[in-house]
C-alpha positions, 0 to 999 in steps of 0.5 A, a space after each residue: 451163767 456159763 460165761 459163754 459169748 451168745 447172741 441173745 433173742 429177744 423172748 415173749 412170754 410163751 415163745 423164743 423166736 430164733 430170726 435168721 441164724 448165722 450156722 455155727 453161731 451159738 444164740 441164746 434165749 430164756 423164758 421164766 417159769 414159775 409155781 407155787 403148789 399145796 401138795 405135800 411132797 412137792 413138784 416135779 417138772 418134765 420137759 418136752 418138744 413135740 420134734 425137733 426144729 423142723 420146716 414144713 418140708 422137713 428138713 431138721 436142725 437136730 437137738 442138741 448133742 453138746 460138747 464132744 457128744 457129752 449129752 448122749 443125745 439123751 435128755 437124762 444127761 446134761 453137758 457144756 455145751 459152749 462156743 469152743 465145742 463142737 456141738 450143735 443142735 438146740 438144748 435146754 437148761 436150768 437155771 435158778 432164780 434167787 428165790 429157788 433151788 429147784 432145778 434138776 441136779 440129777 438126771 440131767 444136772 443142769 448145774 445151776 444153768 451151766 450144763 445143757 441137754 437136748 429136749 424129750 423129744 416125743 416125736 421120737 419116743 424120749 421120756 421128758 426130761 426132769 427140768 425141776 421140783 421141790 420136795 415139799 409144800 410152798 406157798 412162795 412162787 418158785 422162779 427159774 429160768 429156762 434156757 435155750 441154746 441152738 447153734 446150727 451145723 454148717 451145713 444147714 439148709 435155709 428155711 423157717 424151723 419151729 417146734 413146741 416145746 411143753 412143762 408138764 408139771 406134776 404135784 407130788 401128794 
C-alpha cells in the first residue's frame, strides 16, 4: 500500500464501477485474482484494455501518466502515481497477497502495489502489460490484487465512460 488518501469504489467480482467522479480526486478500487497451474515453468499474466475509458460519443479520460509523466505513457514502466502529483488518467497495479510474490518486478515493477502504469491499450497497438507470474509449478492458488486508480483532468467533461479491461494468462511448459 502506498499510503495515498483515495476514494475507495466499491468493486464486484468482474467490474470496478467509478459512479460520479469529482476531476482531480484520485479514487481507488481492486479486484482478486488468482491461479493456480500444472505447467512446469510457471505462468505469466498480461494485461490489457480494449481503449481508453471513453463515452459513447467518444469522448476520453486518457490512461494514466502518473507523476511527472514518470510511466512514459507505456505500460512496461511503472511509477508513483499519488495525490500530490501531477497526473491523471486510469492505471493499474499489483499487488501481493499473503500468499504470493508474483507480481511483475520487471517491466513494469509494480513494487508490491505501490508503482502504477497505464493499461495496454489495444485499441492503440500497446503490447499487454506484464502484471504477474511464477517460474514454476504450484498447486497453491496464487492471490494478487489488481488495483485501479483514476483521477479525472480538470477539464474533463460529463458522461458515462467504460472500458474492458482482460488478464490473459499463459502457462509457461
Amino acid at each position: 500500500n502506498d499510503g495515498e488518501t483515495v476514494d475507495t469504489v466499491t468493486t464486484t467480482a468482474s467490474s470496478v464501477p467509478f459512479g460520479t467522479i469529482n476531476v482531480s480526486t484520485m479514487y481507488q478500487g481492486c479486484l482478486k485474482t488468482s491461479i493456480t497451474t500444472n505447467a512446469a515453468n510457471g505462468f505469466t499474466i498480461r494485461t490489457r484494455e480494449d481503449h481508453s475509458l471513453r463515452t459513447g460519443g467518444g469522448a476520453t479520460i486518457p490512461d494514466a501518466d502518473c507523476d511527472a509523466s514518470g510511466c512514459l505513457n507505456t505500460p512496461s514502466t511503472a511509477a508513483a502515481f499519488t495525490v500530490a502529483g501531477s497526473g491523471n488518467g486510469l492505471g493499474i497495479s499489483c499487488f501481493h497477497d499473503a500468499t504470493s510474490t508474483s507480481c511483475s518486478t520487471s517491466d513494469p515493477n509494480w513494487n508490491n502495489g505501490n508503482n502504477w502504469a497505464p493499461i495496454g491499450n489495444e485499441s492503440v497497438g500497446q503490447t499487454p502489460a506484464k502484471y504477474a507470474g511464477l517460474t514454476g509449478a504450484t498447486s497453491v492458488e496464487v492471490i494478487t490484487k489488481a488495483k485501479f486508480r483514476l483521477r479525472a483532468p480538470a477539464s474533463q467533461g460529463a458522461g458515462t465512460y467504460t472500458n474492458q479491461v482482460s488478464f490473459i494468462a499463459t502457462p509457461v511448459f
